[in-house]
N, C-alpha and C positions, 0 to 999 in steps of 0.2 A: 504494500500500500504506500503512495508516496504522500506525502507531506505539505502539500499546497496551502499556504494562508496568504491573505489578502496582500500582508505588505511585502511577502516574496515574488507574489507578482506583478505587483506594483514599481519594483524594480527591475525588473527586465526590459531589455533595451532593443531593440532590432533595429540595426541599423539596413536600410534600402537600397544607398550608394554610398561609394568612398569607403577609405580606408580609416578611420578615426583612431590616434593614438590612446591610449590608456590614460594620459593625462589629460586630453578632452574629452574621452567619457568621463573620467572623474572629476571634469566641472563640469559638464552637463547635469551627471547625477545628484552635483552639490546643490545647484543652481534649481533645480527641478524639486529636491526636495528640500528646500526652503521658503521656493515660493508653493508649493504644498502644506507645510504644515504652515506659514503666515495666512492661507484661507482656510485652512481647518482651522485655527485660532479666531478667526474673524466670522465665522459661521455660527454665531450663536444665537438663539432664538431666546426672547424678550419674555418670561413667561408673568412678569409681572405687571402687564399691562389691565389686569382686572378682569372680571368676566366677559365673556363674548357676547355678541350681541347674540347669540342662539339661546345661551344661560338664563337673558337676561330676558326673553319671551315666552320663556318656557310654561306653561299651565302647573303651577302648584298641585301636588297632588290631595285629595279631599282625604278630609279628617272622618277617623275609621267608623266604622257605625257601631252604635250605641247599642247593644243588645238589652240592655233593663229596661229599656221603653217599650210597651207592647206597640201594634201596629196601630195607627189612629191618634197617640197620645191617651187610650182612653183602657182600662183592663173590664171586662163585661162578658 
């Protein structure tokens, strides 16, 4: 079984044309994952902006029923 996870693949390079030296992949790679993890760091989502407007329409739900009441308000 081999061992695939996300950031191993994430590093893989395939180069198209050209012959690229080892220390141009290795600023590509630096280059590439820097401006990578500066958008994962900048990717954050605001969760304190207070309820949504879906929340905030929503139909309350009705208070339980009363079983001591007979039916009518009247016992006979």
């Amino acid at each position: 079984m081999t061992d695939t996870t996300p950031d191993r693949d994430a590093l893989t390079i395939e180069v198209a044309r050209g012959a690229p030296t080892e220390e141009e992949l290795a600023a590509l790679m630096a280059v590439v994952s820097e401006a990578y993890q500066r958008e994962a760091a900048a990717a954050v989502v605001d969760d304190a902006a207070g309820p949504s407007a879906w929340t905030r329409t929503q139909r309350r739900l009705r208070a339980p029923l009363r079983r001591d009441i007979p039916f009518g308000r009247f016992a006979g």
